[in-house]
C-alpha positions as CSV (number, residue, x, y, z in Angstrom):
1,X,22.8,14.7,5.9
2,X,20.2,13.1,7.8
3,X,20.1,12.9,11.7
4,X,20.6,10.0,13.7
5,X,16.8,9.6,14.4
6,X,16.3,9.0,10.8
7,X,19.2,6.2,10.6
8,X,16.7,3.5,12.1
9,X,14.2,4.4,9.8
10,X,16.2,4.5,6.8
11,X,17.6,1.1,7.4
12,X,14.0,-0.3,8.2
13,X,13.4,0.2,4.6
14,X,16.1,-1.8,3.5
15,X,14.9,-4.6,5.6
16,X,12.1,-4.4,4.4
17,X,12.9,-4.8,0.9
18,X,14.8,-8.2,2.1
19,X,11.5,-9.4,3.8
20,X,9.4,-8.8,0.7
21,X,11.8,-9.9,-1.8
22,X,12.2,-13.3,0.2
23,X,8.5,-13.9,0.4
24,X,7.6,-12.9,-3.3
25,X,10.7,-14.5,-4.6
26,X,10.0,-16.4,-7.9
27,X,6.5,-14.5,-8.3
28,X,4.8,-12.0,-10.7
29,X,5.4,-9.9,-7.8
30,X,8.6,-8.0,-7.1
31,X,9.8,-4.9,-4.9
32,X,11.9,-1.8,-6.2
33,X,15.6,-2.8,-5.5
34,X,16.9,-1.6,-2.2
35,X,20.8,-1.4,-1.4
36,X,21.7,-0.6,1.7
37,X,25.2,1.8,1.4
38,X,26.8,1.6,4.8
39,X,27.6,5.0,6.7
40,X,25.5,6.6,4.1
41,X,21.9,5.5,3.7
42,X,20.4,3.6,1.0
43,X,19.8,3.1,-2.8
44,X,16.7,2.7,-4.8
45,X,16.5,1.6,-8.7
46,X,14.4,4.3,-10.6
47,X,11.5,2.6,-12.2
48,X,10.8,3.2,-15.5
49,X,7.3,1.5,-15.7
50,X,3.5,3.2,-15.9
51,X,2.3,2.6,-12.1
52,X,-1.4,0.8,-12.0
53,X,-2.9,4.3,-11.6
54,X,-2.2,5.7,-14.9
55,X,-2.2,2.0,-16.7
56,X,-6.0,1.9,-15.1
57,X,-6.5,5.2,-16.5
58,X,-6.0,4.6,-20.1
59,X,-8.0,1.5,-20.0
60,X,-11.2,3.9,-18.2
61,X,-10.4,6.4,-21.2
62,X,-10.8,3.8,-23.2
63,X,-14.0,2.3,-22.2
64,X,-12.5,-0.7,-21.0
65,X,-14.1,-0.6,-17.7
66,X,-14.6,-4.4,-17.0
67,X,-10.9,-4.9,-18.2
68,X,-9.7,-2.5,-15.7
69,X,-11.3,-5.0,-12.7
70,X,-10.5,-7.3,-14.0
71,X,-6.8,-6.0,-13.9
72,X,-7.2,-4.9,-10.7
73,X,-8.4,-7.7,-9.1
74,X,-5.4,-10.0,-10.5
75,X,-2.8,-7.4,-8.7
76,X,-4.5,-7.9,-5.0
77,X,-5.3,-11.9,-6.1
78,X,-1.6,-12.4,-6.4
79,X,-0.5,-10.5,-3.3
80,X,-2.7,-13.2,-1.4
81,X,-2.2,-16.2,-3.6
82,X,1.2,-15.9,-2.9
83,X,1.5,-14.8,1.0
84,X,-2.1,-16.7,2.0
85,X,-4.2,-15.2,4.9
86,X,-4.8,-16.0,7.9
87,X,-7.2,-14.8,10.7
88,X,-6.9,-11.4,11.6
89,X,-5.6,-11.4,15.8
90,X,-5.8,-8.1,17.6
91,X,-2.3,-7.8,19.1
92,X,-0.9,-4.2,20.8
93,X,1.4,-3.4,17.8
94,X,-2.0,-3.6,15.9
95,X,-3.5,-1.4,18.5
96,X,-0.8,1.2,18.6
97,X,-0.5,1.7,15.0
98,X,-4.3,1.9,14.5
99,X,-6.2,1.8,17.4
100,X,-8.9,-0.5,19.3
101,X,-11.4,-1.6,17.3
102,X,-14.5,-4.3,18.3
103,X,-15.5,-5.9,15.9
104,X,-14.5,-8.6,13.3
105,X,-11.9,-8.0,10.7
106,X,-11.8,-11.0,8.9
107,X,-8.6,-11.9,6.9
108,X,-5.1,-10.5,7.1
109,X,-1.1,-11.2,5.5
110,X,1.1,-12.4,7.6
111,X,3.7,-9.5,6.5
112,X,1.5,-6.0,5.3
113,X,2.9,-3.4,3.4
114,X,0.6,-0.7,4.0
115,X,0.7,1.5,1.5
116,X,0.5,-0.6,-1.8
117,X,-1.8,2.1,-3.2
118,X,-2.2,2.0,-7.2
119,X,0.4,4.6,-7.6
120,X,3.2,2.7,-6.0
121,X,2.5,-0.2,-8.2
122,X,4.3,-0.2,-11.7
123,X,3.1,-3.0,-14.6
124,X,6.4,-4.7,-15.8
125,X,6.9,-5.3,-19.5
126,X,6.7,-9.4,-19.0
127,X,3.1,-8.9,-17.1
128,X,4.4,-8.5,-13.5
129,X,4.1,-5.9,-10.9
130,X,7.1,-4.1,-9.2
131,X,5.9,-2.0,-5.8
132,X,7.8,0.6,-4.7
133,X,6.9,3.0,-1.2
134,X,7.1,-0.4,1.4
135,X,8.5,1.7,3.9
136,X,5.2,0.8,5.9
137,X,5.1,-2.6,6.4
138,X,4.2,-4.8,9.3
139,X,4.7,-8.0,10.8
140,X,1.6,-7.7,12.6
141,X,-1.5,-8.8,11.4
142,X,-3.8,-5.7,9.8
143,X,-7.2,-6.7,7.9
144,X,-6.6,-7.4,4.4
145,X,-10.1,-5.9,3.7
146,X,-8.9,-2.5,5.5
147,X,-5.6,-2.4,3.1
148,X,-7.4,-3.4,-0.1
149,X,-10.2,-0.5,0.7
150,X,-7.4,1.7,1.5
151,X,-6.0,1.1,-1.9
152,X,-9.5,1.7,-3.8
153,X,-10.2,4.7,-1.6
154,X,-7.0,7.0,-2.9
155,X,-7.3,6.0,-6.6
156,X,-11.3,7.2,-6.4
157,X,-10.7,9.8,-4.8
158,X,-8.2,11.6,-7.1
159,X,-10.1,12.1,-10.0
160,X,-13.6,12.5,-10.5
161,X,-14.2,10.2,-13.4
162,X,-12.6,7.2,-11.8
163,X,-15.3,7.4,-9.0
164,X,-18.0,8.1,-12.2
165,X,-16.7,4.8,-13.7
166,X,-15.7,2.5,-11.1
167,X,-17.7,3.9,-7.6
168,X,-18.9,0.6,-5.3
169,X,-18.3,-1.8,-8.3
170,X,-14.2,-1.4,-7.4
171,X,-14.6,-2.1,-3.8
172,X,-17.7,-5.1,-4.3
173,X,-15.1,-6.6,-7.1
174,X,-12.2,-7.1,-4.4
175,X,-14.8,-8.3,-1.8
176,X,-15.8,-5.3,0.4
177,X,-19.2,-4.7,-0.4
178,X,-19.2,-1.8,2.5
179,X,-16.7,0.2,1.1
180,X,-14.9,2.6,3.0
181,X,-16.5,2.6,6.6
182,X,-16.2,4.8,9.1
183,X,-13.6,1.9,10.9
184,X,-11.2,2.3,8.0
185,X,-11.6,6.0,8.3
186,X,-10.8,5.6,12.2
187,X,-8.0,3.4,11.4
188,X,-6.8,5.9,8.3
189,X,-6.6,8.5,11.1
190,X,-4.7,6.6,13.9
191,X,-2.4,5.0,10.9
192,X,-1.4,8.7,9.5
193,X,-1.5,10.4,13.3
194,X,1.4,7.2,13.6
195,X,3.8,8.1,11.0
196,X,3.3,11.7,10.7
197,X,4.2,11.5,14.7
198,X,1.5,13.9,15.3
199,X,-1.3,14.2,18.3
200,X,-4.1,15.1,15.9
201,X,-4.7,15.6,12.2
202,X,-6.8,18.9,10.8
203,X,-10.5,17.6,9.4
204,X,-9.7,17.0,5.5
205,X,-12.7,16.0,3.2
206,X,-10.4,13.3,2.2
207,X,-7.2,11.6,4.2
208,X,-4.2,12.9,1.9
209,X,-1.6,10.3,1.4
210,X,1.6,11.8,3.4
211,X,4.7,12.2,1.6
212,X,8.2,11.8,3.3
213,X,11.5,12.9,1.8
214,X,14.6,11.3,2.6
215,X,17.6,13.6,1.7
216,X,20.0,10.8,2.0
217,X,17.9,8.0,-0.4
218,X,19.6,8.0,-4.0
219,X,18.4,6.7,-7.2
220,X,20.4,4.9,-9.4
């Protein structure tokens, strides 16, 4: 059973799915059914799709490099199509999540799921895109550029031979011709150090995406 603590959080997700669902409703984007199961916690559908990782993969293996963008940049084009952005605001949720930053950010979503990372996106047999892992989303503005880096920076840095085939062409191809600055890196740290609920995280190489385990989430 999980503790009250966890009960907030657990039902956040939930909410979440409601959000998302609303706002991509009709679209080639769609979120991992959620059902909230009162008194217990909720239930998620188990997706039987190839996420955009492994789907990018086979393309690379392949040799279908410029396919693979091209791909790529049709997910992230249809996350904005559909929401639009707006001018990123500094606000203090945006500072407490990821810290105080000076400088121009550009572009944001009104509502950001965080971590929409490649593996958490699964290619749907009629061409569209189901996300699972929203947990992390925000009504506060975050930089669009800083969430699509984010994205590009986890595939890369996985496997060798995606950096070998795709490098600075991923990140130029979505519009962030400087990559994965030392601000996202800031902001990576201050994001993790916020839901891990840690004071400090141990020098890594490269920022590990965190996993959390739910005992009381079941899959259908």
């Amino acid at each position: 059973a999980y503790s009250n603590q966890a009960v907030p959080f657990i039902h956040s997700i939930y909410k979440n799915y409601q959000k998302l669902s609303n706002i991509y409703k009709d679209s080639l984007i769609s979120y991992n059914k959620c059902v909230d199961i009162p008194g217990k916690g909720i239930s998620l559908d188990f997706i039987d799709s190839v996420s955009l990782s492994e789907h990018v993969d086979s393309m690379l293996n392949q040799g279908e490099i410029t396919q693979a963008v091209d791909l790529i940049q049709k997910v992230f084009q249809s996350i904005e199509k559909i929401q639009g952005l707006v001018d990123f605001r500094k606000s203090e949720e945006f500072i407490e999540v990821f810290g105080d930053y000076h400088q121009e950010f550009g572009k944001s979503l009104p509502v950001s799921n965080v971590d929409c990372i490649f593996d958490n996106i699964y290619i749907e047999n009629g061409g569209g895109y189901q996300i699972a892992d929203y947990e992390w989303t925000f009504d506060f503005l975050i930089p669009w550029d800083y969430i699509k880096a984010r994205c590009i920076h986890y595939y890369l840095s996985y496997r060798g031979f995606r950096r070998e085939l795709l490098g600075e062409r991923l990140y130029q191809s979505l519009g962030i011709p400087s990559g994965w600055t030392e601000v996202y890196q800031k902001m990576e740290e201050s994001f993790q150090r916020f839901v891990s609920g840690r004071d400090h995280l141990e020098s890594e190489p490269e920022y590990q995406k965190t996993n959390y385990l739910l005992e009381n989430i079941y899959h259908n």
